[in-house]
Structure formats: structure tokens, C-alpha cells
N, C-alpha and C positions, 0 to 999 in steps of 0.2 A: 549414486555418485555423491549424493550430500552426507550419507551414512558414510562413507569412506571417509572423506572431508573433514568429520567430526572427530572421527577415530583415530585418525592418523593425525591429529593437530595435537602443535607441539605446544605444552601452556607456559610462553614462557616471559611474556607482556605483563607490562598492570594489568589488573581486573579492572573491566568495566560490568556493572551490574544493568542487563538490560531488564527493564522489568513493563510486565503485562498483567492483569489481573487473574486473565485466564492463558494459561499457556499451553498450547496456542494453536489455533484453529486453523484449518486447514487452507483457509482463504491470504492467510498472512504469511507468506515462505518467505514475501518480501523482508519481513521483521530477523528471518533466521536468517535468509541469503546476506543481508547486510551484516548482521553478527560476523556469522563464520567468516565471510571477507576479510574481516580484520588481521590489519598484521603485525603493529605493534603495537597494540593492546589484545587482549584474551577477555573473548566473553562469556559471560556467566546470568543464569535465567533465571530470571525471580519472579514469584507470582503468588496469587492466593490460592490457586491450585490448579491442577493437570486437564484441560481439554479432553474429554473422553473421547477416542476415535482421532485426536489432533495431531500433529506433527510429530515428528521424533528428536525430540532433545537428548544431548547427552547426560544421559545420567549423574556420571561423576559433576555436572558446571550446572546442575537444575538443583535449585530449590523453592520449595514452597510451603507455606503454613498450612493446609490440609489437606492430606493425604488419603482421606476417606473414612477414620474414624473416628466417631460420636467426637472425643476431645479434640479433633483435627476440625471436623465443622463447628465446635465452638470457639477456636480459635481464630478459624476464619471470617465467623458473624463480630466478633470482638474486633479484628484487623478492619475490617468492612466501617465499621462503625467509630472508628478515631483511635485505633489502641495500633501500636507500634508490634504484632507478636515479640519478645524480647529473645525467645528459643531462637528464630530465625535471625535475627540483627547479630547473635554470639557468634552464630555459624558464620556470617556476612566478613564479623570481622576479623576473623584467619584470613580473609581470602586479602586482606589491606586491600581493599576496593579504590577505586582513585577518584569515579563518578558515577552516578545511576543513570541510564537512559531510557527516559522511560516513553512506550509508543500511545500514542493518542490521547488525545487533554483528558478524559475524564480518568487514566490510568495516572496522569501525570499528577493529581492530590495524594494518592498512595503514596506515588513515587516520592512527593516532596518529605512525607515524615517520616520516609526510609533515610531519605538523603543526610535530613537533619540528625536522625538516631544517628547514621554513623558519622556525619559532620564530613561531606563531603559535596561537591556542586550536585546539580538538578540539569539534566537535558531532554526537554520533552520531542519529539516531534506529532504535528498536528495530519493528519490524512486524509482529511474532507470532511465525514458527515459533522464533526466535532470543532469544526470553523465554517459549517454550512447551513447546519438544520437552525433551523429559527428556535427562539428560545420557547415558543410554545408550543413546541412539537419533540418534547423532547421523548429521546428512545428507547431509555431504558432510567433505571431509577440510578443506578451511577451516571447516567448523563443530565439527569437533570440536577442530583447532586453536584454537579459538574458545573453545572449551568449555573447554581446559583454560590457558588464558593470559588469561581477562576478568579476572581480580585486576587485571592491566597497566591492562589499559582503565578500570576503577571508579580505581583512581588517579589516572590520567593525563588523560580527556577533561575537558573544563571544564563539560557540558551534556550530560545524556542526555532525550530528548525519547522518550516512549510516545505512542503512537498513539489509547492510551484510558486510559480509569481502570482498569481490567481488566491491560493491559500495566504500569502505571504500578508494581500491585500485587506482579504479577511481578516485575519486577524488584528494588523495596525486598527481596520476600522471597530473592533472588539473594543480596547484599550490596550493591546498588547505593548508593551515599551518597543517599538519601532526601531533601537538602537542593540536590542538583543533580540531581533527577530531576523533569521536567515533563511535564503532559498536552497532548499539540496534534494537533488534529484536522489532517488535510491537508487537507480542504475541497476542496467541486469548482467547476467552471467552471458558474455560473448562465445564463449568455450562450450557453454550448453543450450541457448539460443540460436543456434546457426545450420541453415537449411542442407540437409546431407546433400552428394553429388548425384546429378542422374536425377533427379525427381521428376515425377510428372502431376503436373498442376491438374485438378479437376475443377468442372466450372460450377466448383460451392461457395455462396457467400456465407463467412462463417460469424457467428455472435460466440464471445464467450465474456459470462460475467452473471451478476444476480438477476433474477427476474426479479424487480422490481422497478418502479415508474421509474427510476432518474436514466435508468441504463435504457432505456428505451427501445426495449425487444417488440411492443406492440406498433411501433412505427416504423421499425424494420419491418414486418410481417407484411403491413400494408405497401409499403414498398417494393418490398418483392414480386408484388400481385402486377404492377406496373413493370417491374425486372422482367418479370418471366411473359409480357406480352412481346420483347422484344429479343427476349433469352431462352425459347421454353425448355430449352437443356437444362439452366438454373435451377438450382436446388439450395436451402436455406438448412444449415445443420447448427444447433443450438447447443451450447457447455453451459452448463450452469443451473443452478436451483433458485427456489424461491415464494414468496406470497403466494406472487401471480401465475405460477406454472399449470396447475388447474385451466384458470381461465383461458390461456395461451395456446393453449393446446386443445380445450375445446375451439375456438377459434382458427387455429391452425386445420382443425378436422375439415373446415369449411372453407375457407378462402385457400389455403395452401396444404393440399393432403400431403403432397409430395416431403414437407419439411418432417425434420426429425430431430427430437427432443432427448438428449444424451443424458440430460442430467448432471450433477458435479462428477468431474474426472480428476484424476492424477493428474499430475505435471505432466509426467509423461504424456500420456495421452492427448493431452490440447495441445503438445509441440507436434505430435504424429498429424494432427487433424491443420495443424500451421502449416508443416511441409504442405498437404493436398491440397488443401483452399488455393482460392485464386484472389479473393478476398477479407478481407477481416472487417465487418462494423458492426460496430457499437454506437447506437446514435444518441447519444448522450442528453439530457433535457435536464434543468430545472424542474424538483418535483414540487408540488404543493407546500410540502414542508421545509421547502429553500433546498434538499439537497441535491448537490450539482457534482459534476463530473470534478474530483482536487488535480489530475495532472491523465490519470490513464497507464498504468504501466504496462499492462495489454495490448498496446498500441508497441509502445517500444518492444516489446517480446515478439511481437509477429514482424515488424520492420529487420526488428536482428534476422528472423527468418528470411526475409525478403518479402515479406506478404507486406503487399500495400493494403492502407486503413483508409475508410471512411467513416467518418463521423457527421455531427453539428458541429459549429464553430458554436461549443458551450464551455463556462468556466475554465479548466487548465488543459480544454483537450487542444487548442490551437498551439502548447507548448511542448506537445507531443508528437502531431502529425506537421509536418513542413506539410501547407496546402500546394499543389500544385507542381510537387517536389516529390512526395513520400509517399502523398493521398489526396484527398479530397476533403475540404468542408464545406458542406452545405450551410446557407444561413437557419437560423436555429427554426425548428419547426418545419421548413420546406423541403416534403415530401417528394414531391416533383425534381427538384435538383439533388437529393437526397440518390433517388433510383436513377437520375442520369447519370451522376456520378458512378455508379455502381456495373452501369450498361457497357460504360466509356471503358472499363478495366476488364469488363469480360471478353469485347469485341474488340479493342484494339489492341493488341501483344506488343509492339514497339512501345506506346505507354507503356504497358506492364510492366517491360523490362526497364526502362528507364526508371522506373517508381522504386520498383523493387532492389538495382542495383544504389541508389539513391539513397532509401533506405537504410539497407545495411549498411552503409558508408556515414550516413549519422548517427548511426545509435555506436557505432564502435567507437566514433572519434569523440559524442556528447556523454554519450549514458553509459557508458562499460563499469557495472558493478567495479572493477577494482582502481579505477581513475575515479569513481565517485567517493568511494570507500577512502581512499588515499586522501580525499576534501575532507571528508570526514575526520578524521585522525588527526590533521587540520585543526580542524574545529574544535575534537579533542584538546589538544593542546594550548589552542588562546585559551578557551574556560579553564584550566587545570593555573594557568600562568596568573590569569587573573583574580582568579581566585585565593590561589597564594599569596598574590600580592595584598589582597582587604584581610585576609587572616595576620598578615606582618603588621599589616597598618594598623588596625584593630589590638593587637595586642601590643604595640607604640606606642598607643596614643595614651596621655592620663587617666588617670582613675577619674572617673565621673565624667568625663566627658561624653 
């Protein structure tokens, strides 16, 4: 569906240049889904090179500094390292770009002296671990480049967009200028999120997301152990890769044989496994290295399905689940209300349906990818406005001033 989508799009907007470093992993469709939404603007992929195995961009609206040989990875250690590729910026400017949007702060220094080569705004948006992990746990060597050069970025971009009010928080307390810091949900696809007719719920509580500590697969597992004293129908089915999958699954051998380890799937496939569940959690924690749950869009994708969520009530996941409404939060860490919650959606069907029709009923009227997308455009427009307007002032004002 997203292959048609791209094919069939008419380019007939400004260019917006969204740009990732690496383009783009299979974990991020959010970055693409929001793209392609757009309707009057046209977007176009920029990055320092292609995701082996990653998404499917469109060819003709992708570009990247290397391509895979010898002078393509010196251009991209050159790019990496403070240099503008100047091949790529000539290509940039056929397209009269209007703004770069670039995803997650440590992509957003790239993005700023792309912005500036072609003399156009900066719009980053933040997505968690990059307004979450502590500065001494940093993840990778662009994030702690990151870490110690965002002064650049808090100057320089014209829009920092958070992911939730939780992120938003973060970052003011960063230094972020608080006056160009906004909340914008990415919203999903209603049209391809939504539970076919006729289904039959089976009683799996389902996890999808990374194995590691923040997503809190091993405190699901333990919960379950208490689920299934009161469920023993209950069966725990796991999406997702990671660190910890080794250890999860020796674990799982022993407390829960019954569970089963899917590994990363297709879209497709975790929407196939959303219709069957009865359940969706992800119990979300604060890890060691501060990273915390930025909003959950997991949460919204199984609600559009009608699968009620359970979580914690950690970082932005309370701005995703309506508690007692959509799902459950537990208080953070508590195990015990964790698996009541969980026992409460397998045994009692009236909940169920009250949750589930609930559900779906907020995510169409709050999150629907093209009512967020539309905020967006939005957003678009005041930076593009504003913008012009310091470019007029700026070139008003006297010499020397």
C-alpha cells in the first residue's frame, strides 16, 4: 500500500527535504508515514546513505552522499565530519527546497548545515532516546557529538517539534528556547490501522517493540507468570528484536515455555497479530541511562485496531493510553497491578468492548496521521512566514548594524 502511495504521488508542492542520516530503518515508517501524508508540500529524502535491508523510498525524491563506492564513502566520512558534500547541495537546489526537516537531534546538526548551504529554515523533531538518555550514556558517537554541540542546534533550527508533552518537557529543561518548542503527535494511518470485520480475538497478550530495558519485556514475562495463574489459556507472543533477546528467551524457556519470540516483522504482520491479541503491553520503565518511553505510537496503532493497552504510567505513555478509558496504567514498577490489569481484559468482555470501542474512537478523532499531518503543514507555514519575515528585516536593516 505505501509502494502505491509513493508511485502514484503527484509532485506538485514545495519541496520539503526530510533528512536522516541513514535512510531508513525499518523501525522508523513513522518518519515515511508522515512524509508521504503530506499534501501540500512534496517530500524528498536526504541522508548520508541508504539502510541496507531498510525501507523503500522513492527513488526519483532520495538522495544521498554515498552510495557505496570508495569516493561515495569518502564523501560521506568528509559530510560526517563538518563538510557540506557540495554534489549533493547542487542537486538539493533544482528541487527549490522551502525547509529541511530533519528527525531526531543528533540528525538535526547535519540537517542545520544543509539548511544553511541552501539558506533555508531548520525543523527538527526530537523522539525520545535524544531528549532522554543522560548525557553520560551516550549511544552512539553522532549522539554524543550531539550531546556536546546542541547549543549549535537550540540557536540555529527555527522549530523543534516533541513528540509529546513529556518530550516537549525535556527538552525546555535541555535549554531548548521554550518559545520554539512544540507538541505534535505523528498520528497513524486510520485507513490501514483498523480491525477487519468478523475477527476473533484470541486470549494473547501481545508485546511489540525492542528488547531492551526501557520497553520492559522482562517485566511483562514476570507478569504473565501471575496472568497465567489466573488465565492458564494466556499466552504471551513477543515482535521485536534486540540486546536482550538471548537472555529473554532463555528465561522465557523457564518461567513461560508457552511464550513465543517472533522476532522483527513487517507491518503487515504486527497489524495480523493486533486483529488476534486481546491485549497489547509494553510496560514501559525508565532505563539506567534515563531512556524512557517519548509518547508510544504502538499504543495508538493497536487502539486504532481496537486492542486495548496496558502499560506503566512512564514518561509520554499516559498521553497515549486514556487510563481507564482505552487501557490501563499501572503505577510504575507495579508488577501486581500490572498482571491485574491484564487478567481484568482477558476475563471481562464488556470491559473489552468498552476499551476497545473507546479506543478506536480516540485515536481517529486525536491521532489520525492526516489531521496530524494537516498540524503539520501548519507548522510548515508559520516557520516558512517567519522566516521570510527576518530574511526582509535582515536585508532592511543598515549596513553595519
Amino acid at each position: 500500500m505505501v509502494a502505491q502511495i509513493m508511485a502514484g504521488r503527484r509532485n506538485t508542492g514545495p519541496a520539503v527535504l526530510v533528512y536522516k542520516d541513514k535512510l531508513l530503518p525499518n523501525s522508523q515508517t513513522f518518519v515515511r508515514a508522515q512524509a508521504e501524508s503530506l499534501e501540500r508540500f512534496t517530500p524528498y529524502y536526504v541522508g548520508a546513505r541508504f539502510v541496507q535491508g531498510g525501507l523503500p523510498l522513492p527513488e526519483d525524491r532520495s538522495f544521498i552522499v554515498n552510495r557505496g563506492s570508495f569516493p561515495g564513502k569518502m564523501r560521506e566520512a568528509m559530510f560526517r565530519l563538518g563538510g557540506i558534500a557540495p554534489g549533493l547541495v547542487r542537486k538539493l537546489r533544482q528541487l527549490n527546497p522551502v525547509l529541511v526537516h530533519a528527525h531526531f537531534g543528533p540528525d538535526g546538526l547535519n540537517g542545520l548545515r544543509l539548511a544553511r548551504a541552501l539558506d533555508v529554515p531548520l525543523v527538527v523533531t526530537h523522539h525520545g532516546y535524544d531528549a532522554t538518555v543522560k548525557p553520560e550514556f551516550p549511544v552512539s558517537h553522532a549522539h554524543k557529538r550531539y550531546l556536546q554541540r546542541k547549543h549549535l542546534l537550540q540557536q540555529g533550527a527555527q522549530l523543534f517539534l516533541a513528540v509529546s508533552k513529556f518530550i516537549k518537557d525535556q527538552l525546555v529543561d535541555q535549554g531548548f528556547p521554550e518559545d520554539r518548542v512544540r507538541v505534535h503527535y505523528v498520528g497513524v494511518d486510520t485507513t490501514v490501522f483498523r480491525a477487519p470485520v468478523g475477527i476473533v480475538r484470541e486470549p494473547v497478550v501481545l508485546f511489540v517493540g525492542r528488547l531492551v530495558e526501557n520497553k520492559g519485556c522482562a517485566l511483562l514475562m514476570r507478569a504473565m507468570v501471575k496472568v497465567r495463574q489466573q488465565c492458564p489459556q494466556a499466552r504471551l507472543v513477543v515482535i521485536g528484536d534486540g540486546p536482550l533477546r538471548t537472555k529473554l528467551e532463555a528465561e522465557a524457556a523457564v518461567s513461560l515455555p508457552e511464550c513465543s519470540f517472533l522476532g522483527q516483522q513487517p507491518q503487515l504482520a504486527v497489524r495480523e497479530w493486533m486483529a488476534r491479541a486481546s491485549v497489547l503491553c509494553v510496560p514501559c520503565v525508565t532505563a539506567k541511562n534515563g531512556a524512557s518511553e517519548a509518547f508510544g505510537i504502538v499504543f495508538i496503532e493497536a487502539q486504532a485496531m481496537g486492542l486495548p493497552a496496558v502499560s506503566f504510567a512512564n514518561g509520554g505513555v499516559p498521553e497515549a493510553i486514556a487510563d481507564g478509558v482505552t487501557g490501563f496504567l499501572a503505577p510504575d514498577l507495579d508488577i501486581e497491578r500490572l498482571a491485574a490489569s491484564l487478567v481484568r481484559l482477558l476475563r471481562e468482555p464488556e470491559l473489552w468492548h468498552r476499551f476497545s470501542e473507546a479506543g478506536v474512537e480516540r485515536v481517529r478523532s486525536r491521532f489520525g496521521l492526516s489531521q496530524q499531518s494537516c498540524e503539520l503543514e501548519k507548522l510548515y507555514d508559520h516557520v516558512l512566514a517567519e522566516y521570510g519575515n527576518r530574511c526582509l528585516a535582515a536585508c532592511a536593516a543598515p549596513v553595519g548594524t
